[in-house]
N, C-alpha and C positions, 0 to 999 in steps of 0.2 A: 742550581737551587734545590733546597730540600725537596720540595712536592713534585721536581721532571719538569718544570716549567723551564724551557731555556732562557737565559737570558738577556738574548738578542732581542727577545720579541718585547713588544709594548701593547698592555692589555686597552691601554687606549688609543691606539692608533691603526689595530683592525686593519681590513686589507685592500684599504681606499688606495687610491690611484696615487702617486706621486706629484703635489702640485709644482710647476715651475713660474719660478720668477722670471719677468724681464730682464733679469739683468743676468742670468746664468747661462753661459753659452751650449748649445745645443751639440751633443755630440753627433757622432756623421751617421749613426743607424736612425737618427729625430731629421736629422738635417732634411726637406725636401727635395727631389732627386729630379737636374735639371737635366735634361739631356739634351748633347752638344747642337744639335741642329736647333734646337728655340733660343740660340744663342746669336741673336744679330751679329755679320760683321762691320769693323767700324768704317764711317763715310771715307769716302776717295777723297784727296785733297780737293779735285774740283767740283765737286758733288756741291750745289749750292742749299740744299736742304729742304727746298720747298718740295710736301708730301700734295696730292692727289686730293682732293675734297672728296669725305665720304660720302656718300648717294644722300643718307638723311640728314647732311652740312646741306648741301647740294640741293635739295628737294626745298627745304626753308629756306635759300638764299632764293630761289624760282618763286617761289611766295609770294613773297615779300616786294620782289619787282614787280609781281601781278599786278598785288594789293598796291603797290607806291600808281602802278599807271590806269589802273581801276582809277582813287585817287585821282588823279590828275584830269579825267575827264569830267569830273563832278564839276557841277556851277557852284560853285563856293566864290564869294566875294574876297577876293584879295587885295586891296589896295584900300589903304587906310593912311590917313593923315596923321594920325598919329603912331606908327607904328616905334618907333624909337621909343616911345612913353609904354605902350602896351606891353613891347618886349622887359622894358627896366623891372616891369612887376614880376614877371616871369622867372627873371633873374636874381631878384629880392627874396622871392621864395623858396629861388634852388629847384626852380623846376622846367626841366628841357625837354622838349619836344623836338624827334628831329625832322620829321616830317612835314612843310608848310601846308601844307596838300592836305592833310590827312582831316576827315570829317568827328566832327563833335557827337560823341554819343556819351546817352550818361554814364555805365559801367567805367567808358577812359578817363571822365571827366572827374566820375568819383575818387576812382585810383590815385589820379594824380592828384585832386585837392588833399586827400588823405595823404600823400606824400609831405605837404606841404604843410599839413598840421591842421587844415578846415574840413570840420566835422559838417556831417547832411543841416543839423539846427543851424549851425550859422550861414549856412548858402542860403538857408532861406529867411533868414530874416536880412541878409544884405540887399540879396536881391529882390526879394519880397514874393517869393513864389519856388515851388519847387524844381528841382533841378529840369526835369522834363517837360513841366512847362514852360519853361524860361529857353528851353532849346526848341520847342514847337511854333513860340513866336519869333524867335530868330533865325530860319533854318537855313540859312545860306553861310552861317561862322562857319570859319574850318576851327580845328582844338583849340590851337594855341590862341585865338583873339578870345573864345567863350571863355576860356582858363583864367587868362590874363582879367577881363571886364569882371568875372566873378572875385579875382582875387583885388584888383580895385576897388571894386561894391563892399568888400569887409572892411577895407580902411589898414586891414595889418602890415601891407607888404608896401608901402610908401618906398617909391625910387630914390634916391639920390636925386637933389635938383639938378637941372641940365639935362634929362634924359637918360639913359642908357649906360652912363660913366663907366 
């Protein structure tokens, strides 16, 4: 060029970094540098694959049996005449508990009505009182019968007739 400006250079593109696409393969000085030992080698034919539960798999899975035979010692009423009908609503709603045992509190109970599509106003106008009251005078439901008689009290989640289908 007339005025020593070389040509190569581009007065608008200055001397920013180089951006790369995803789709341009990386040559081997970009490439990350894996060295041979963090290279597993592959399963033995009779290797059947089951790995070791990590301490904090492990520690939650201890939990949770705690929590299940905690649970289990509570006076909770279990036996119900209608339980085949209680369950059907349960099932109408798309909402599973797996724990029979496990005690009614309102944070679980919230949760799962919220799962379910029932907001705090209509728990309480089905029931006619708010959630923690309605667990104060009942206190021996385990979840899934408080879940189920709230989501009856709305009228939304009607079973199939015959129970439980």
């Amino acid at each position: 060029m007339p005025n020593g400006t070389p040509t190569s250079a581009n007065p608008l593109q200055g001397n920013r970094p180089r951006v790369y696409s995803s789709f341009e393969p990386l040559s081997d000085s970009q490439a990350p540098h894996v060295s041979p030992h963090q290279i597993k080698p592959p399963k033995a034919l009779g290797d059947t694959g089951v790995k070791p539960m990590p301490s904090l798999l492990a520690s939650a899975h201890r939990a949770q049996k705690a929590r299940r035979a905690h649970w289990a010692t509570l006076d909770l009423r279990q036996q119900w005449a209608d339980e085949t009908y209680l369950r059907a609503h349960l099932k109408a709603a798309g909402v599973r508990i797996n724990a029979t045992s496990e005690p009614a509190t309102v944070t679980r109970m919230k949760a799962l009505l919220r799962r379910a599509g029932v907001r705090s106003p209509e728990v309480q106008d089905a029931v006619g009182m708010p959630l923690q009251c309605f667990l104060e005078s009942n206190p021996r439901l385990p979840l899934w019968v408080a879940v189920a008689m709230v989501l009856e009290a709305t009228g939304r989640f009607t079973p199939v007739e015959g129970g439980a289908a």
